[in-house]
C-alpha positions in Angstrom: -6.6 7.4 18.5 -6.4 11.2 19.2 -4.1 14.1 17.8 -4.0 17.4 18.6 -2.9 20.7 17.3 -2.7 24.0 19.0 -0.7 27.2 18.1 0.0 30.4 20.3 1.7 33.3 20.0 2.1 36.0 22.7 3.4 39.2 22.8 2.5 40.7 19.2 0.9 44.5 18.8 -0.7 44.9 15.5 -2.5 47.7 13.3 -6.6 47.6 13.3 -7.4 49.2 10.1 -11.3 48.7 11.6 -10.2 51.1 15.0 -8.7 54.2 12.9 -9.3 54.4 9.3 -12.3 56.4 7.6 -12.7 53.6 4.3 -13.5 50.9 7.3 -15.3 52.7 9.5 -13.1 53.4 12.2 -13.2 57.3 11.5 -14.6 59.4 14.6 -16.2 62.0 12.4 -19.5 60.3 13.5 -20.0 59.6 9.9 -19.1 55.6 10.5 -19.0 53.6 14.2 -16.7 50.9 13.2 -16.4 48.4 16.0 -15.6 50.9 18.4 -18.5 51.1 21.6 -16.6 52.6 24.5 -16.0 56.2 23.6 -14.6 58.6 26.2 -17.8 60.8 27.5 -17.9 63.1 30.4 -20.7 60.3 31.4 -17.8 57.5 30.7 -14.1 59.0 31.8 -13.0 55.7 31.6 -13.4 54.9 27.7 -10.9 54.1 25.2 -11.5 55.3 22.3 -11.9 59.6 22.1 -15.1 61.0 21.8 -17.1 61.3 18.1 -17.0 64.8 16.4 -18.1 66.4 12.9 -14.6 68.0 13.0 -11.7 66.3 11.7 -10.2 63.2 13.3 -8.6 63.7 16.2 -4.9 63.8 15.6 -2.8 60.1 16.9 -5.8 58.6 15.9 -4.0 55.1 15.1 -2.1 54.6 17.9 -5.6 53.8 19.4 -5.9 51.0 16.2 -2.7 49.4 18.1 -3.8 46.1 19.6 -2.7 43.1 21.3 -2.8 40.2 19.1 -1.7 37.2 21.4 -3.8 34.3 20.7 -4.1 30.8 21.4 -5.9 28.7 18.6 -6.9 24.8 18.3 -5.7 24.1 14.8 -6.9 20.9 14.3 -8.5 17.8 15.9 -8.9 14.3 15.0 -10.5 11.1 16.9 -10.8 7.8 15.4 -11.5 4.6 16.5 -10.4 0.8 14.9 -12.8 -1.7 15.3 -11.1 -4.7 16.6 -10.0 -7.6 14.0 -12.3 -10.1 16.0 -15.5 -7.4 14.5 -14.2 -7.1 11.5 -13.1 -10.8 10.3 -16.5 -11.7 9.5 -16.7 -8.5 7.0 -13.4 -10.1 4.8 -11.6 -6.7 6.0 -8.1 -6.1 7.3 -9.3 -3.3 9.2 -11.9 -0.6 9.7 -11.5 2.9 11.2 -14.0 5.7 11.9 -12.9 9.3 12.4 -14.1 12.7 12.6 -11.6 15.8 11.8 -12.0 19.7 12.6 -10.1 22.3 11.6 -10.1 26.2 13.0 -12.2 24.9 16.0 -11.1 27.9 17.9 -9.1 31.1 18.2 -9.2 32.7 22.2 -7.8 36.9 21.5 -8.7 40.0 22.7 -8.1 41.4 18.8 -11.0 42.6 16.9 -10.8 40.9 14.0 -12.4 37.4 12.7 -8.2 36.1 12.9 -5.4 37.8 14.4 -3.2 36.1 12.1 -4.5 38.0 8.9 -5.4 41.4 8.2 -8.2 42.9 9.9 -10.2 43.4 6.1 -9.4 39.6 5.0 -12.0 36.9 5.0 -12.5 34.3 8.0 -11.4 31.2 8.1 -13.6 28.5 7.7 -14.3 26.3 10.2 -14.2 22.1 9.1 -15.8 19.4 10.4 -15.5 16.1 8.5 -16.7 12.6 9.6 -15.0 9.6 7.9 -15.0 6.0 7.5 -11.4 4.0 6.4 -11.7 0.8 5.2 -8.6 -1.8 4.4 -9.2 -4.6 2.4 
């Protein structure tokens, strides 16, 4: 047997604290990098984000913490397999099923963040892989 789940949603904008604000880095006072990498230089015309200064922040700083935080994510996953009654008879079992189970497998976005689902600051989600064995007597 196989299930699978898989969730997307398209067309959401969301607020980077990591991109804009000083506590998490994202301040260009050259203090803190954040996650930023591709400043505007006069070598790089074509960055994003404005160029690091010891002056204040550059005003209209968070618009640039505006992302897009479409996503497609495979939820969960299961395979299992029933051994067939003529296997199993001689065990004086009704019936016998391995699986294995994962959960969070995988998350495709262009948001920088661990989950575009939760706030940029919130812990990951773990990732679960369990292996079973289903017996029926």
């Amino acid at each position: 047997d196989f299930y699978m789940e898989m969730t997307t949603v398209q067309g959401i904008i969301r607020y980077n604290k990591y991109l804009a604000e000083y506590a998490y880095g994202g301040d260009l006072r050259g203090l803190f990098n954040g996650i930023k990498v591709d400043y505007w230089t006069p070598e790089n015309p074509g960055g994003y984000f404005p160029r690091p200064t010891n002056a204040s922040s550059p005003n209209y700083l968070g618009l640039c913490a505006r992302q897009d935080a479409s996503f497609e994510k495979l939820s969960n996953v299961s395979v299992g397999y029933t051994l067939p009654a003529s296997l199993i008879s001689r065990l004086k079992l009704n019936s016998v099923r391995v699986y294995c189970t994962g959960q969070n497998l995988l998350t495709l976005t262009d948001y920088n963040s661990y989950n575009p689902e939760q706030d940029s600051d919130a812990y990951p989600e773990s990732r679960t892989i369990s292996f079973g064995l289903q017996l029926g007597f």
